[in-house]
N, C-alpha and C positions, 0 to 999 in steps of 0.2 A: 648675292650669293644665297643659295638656300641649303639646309642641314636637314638630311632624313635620316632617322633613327627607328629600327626594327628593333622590338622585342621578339625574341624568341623564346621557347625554353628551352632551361639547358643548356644558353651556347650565351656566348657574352653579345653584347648587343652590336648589331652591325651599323656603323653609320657610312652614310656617302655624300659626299661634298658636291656642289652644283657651281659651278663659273661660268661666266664665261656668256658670249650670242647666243641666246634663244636657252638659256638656262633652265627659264621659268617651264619653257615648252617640255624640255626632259625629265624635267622633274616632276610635271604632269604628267609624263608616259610612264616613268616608274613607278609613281603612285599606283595608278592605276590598275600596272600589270600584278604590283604588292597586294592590292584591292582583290583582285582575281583567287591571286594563289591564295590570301587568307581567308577565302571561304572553302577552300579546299582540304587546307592543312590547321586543324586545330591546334600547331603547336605558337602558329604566330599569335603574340599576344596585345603589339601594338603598333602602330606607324604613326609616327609626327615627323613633323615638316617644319621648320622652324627658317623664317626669312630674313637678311639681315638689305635694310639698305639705309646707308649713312650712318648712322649711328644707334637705329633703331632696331630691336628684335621683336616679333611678333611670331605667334603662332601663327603657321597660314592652314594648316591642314594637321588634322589628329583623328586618329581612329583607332575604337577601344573596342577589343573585343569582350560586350557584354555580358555576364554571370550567368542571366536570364536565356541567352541564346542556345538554340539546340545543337548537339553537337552531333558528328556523324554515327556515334556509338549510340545515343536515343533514337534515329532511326529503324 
């Protein structure tokens, strides 16, 4: 099972549950597509991924939007 969790601002945080055949595969598509849109939209602030199998949890994937990074208003 994998757990992704959007930071936005301003809105509470969205998470979406992953189950199930070929889990792993969707939850790489939605990463991804979340990848896309948060170079777009400056309001998303972060995506993690957090995986569980047996009784382990790990990070598998986290992306932080940088302090340093330009935003579309500095263009």
């Amino acid at each position: 099972m994998y757990k992704m969790v959007i930071d936005i601002s301003g809105e509470p945080q969205r998470i979406f549950l992953f189950r199930g055949a070929r889990c792993r595969k969707r939850m790489l598509q939605w990463y991804d597509d979340y990848l896309d849109k948060a170079s777009q939209t400056p309001e998303i602030k972060g995506i993690r991924v957090r995986g569980t199998v047996g009784n382990k949890t790990d990070i598998v994937l986290e992306w932080v939007r940088g302090e340093g990074e330009p935003s579309e208003d500095a263009c």
